[in-house]
N, C-alpha and C positions, 0 to 999 in steps of 0.2 A: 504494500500500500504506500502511496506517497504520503510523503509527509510533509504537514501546513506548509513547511518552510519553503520545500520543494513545488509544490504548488504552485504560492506565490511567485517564485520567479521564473515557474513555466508562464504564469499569465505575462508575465512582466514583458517576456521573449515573443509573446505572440500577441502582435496588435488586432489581428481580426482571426476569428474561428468559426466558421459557418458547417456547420452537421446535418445531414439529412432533410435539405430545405426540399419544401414542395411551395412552389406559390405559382400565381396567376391571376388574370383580371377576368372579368363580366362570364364567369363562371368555366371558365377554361382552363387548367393547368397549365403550364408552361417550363416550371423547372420539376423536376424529380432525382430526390432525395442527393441534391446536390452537395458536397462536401469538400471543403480546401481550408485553407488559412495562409494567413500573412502575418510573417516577423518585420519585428519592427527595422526599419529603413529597407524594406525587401521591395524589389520591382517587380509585379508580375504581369505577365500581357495575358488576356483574357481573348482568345478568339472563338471564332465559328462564322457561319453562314449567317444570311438574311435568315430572320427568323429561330437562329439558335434557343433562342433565350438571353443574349448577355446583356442588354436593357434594361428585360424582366430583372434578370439580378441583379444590377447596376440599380434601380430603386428598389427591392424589396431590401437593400442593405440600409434604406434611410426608412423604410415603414411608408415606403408610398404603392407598393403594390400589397395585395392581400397576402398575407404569410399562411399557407393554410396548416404545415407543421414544419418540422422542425428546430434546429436553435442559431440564432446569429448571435457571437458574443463581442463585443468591441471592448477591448482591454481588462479581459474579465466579465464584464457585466453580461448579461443578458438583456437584448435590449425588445425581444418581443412584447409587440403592441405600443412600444413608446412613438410619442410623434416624431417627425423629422425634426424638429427644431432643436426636441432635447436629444436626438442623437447626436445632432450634430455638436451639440455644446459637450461631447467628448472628445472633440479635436477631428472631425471628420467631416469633409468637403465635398458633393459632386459638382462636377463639369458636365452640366449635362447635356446630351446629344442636341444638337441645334441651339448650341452656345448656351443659351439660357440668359441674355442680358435684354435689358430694358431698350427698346429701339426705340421709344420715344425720350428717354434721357438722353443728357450728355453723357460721355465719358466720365468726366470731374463727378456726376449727382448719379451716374454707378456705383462706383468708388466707394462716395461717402454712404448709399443704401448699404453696402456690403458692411462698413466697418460699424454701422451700428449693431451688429450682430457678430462682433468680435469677443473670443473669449476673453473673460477676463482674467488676465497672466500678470506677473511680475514684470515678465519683460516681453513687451509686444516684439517681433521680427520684425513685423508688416504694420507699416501707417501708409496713408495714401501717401506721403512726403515720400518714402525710402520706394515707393512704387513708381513711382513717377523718377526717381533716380534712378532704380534699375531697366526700367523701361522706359525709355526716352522718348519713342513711337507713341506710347499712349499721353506722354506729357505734352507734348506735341499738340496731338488732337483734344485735349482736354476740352475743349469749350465743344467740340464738334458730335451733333446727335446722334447714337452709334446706329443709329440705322444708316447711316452716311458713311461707316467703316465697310473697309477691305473683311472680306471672311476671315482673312489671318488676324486681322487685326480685330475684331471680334472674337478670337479665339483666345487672342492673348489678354483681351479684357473682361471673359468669362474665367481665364486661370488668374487673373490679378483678384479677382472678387475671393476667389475661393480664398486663397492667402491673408488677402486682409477678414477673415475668421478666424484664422491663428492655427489654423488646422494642419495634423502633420500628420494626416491620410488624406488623399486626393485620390478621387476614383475620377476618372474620363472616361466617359462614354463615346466613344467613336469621333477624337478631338478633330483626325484628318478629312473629316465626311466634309466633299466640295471643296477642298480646299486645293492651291494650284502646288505643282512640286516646289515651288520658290518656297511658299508660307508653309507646308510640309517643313522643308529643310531649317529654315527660320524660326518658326513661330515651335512647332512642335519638337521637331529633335533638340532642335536649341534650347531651347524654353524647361524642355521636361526634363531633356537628359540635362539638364543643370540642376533640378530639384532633386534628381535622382545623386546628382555629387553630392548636394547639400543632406541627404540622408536621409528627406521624406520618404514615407510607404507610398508606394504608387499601383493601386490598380488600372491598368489601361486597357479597357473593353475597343476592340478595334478588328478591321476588316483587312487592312492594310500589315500585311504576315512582316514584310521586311521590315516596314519600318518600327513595328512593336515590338518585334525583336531585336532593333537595335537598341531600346532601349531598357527590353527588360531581361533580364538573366534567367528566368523562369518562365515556362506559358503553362494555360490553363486552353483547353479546347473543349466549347461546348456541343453537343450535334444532338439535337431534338430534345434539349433540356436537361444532357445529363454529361458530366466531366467525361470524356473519354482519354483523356492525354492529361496529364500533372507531371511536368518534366523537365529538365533543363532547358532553354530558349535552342539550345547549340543542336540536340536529340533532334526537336521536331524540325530544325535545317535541314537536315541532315535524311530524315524520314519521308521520301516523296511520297512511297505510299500511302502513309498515312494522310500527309495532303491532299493527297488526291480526295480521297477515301473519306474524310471529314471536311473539309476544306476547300474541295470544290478546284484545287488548284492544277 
């Protein structure tokens, strides 16, 4: 039997642990009895086909699809049935598929929407000031309505939001959907695999094989709802048939 002590700093090692999930909407199933985890500063790419499921599981991790069982724990806790808001004030961000930013705001009244909903820490990382240092593009554009952004540059104003939460899990849900190989290269590898240096946990639900495996060390492959691959990034390179065969590639 483990003991408390052991326990404890099994939780401590693993930022998210997801068991035998089954969820789905307007009375459909969609994942089945899905199972993985993520240690803390881990990169994993999540893929599959249109229709896999990696969506569905990309919000049933915030409590926005119905959980029908299983268990999703975020640092320990159990967080079934809690709203999105109080998941996320355990340090946990999406980027969600189609940016997810305010097209009738500016830039600048993004920003300051997002940082009202910042954890409250000893020492913030992210204020919109140090945002607007690291990204110069969106300083740039501050006064300008982001429906009037580039897709890249809505991408990177959907990942600026999540940050100023304080948050050190960020899930992206399909960050490259529409986006040109330029703002790909720029916005996404640049952008994530820099959080990925800085030692955030990054889930990256994505369609785009190369590019989420350059940035993550691990992939998760879903195919009609359920993990069929949990392996190293380099494995399923390497695996055509498996691409083939799940992947469609």
């Amino acid at each position: 039997m483990m003991s408390a002590q052991a326990q404890q700093q099994s939780a401590a090692a693993t930022y998210l642990e997801v068991a035998g999930l089954d969820a789905g909407y307007d009375g459909v199933r969609v994942l089945h009895g899905v199972d993985f985890s993520l240690a803390h500063g881990e990169a994993v790419a999540l893929l599959g086909r249109n229709g896999a499921g990696k969506s569905t599981l990309c919000s049933a991790l915030f409590g926005l699809e119905p959980q029908i069982s299983g268990r999703i724990a975020i640092k320990g806790q159990d967080v079934a049935g809690w709203p999105g808001h109080r998941i996320a004030r355990l340090g946990v961000a999406l980027v969600p598929q189609g940016r997810g930013v305010y097209a009738n705001l500016t830039v600048d009244e993004n920003l300051t929407m997002a940082a009202l909903w910042s954890r409250k820490q000893p020492s913030r990382r992210w204020v919109k000031e140090s945002i607007y240092e690291d990204f110069p593009r969106l300083a740039e554009r501050r006064s300008f309505s982001s429906g009037a952004l580039s897709g890249g540059e809505r991408q990177l104003l959907a990942i600026a939001r999540a940050l100023l939460t304080q948050a050190d899990l960020i899930v992206l849900d399909e960050p490259s959907e529409g986006l040109s190989p330029r703002a790909i290269e720029e916005v996404i590898i640049g952008t994530v695999g820099r959080l990925r240096g800085e030692g955030y946990t990054l889930l990256i639900a994505e369609q785009n094989l190369a590019m989420a495996l350059t940035l993550a060390e691990r992939a998760l492959v879903l195919d009609h709802g359920r993990v069929v691959f949990d392996g190293p990034s380099a494995t399923l390179l390497a695996d055509k048939d498996l691409q083939k065969e799940h992947l469609g590639l």
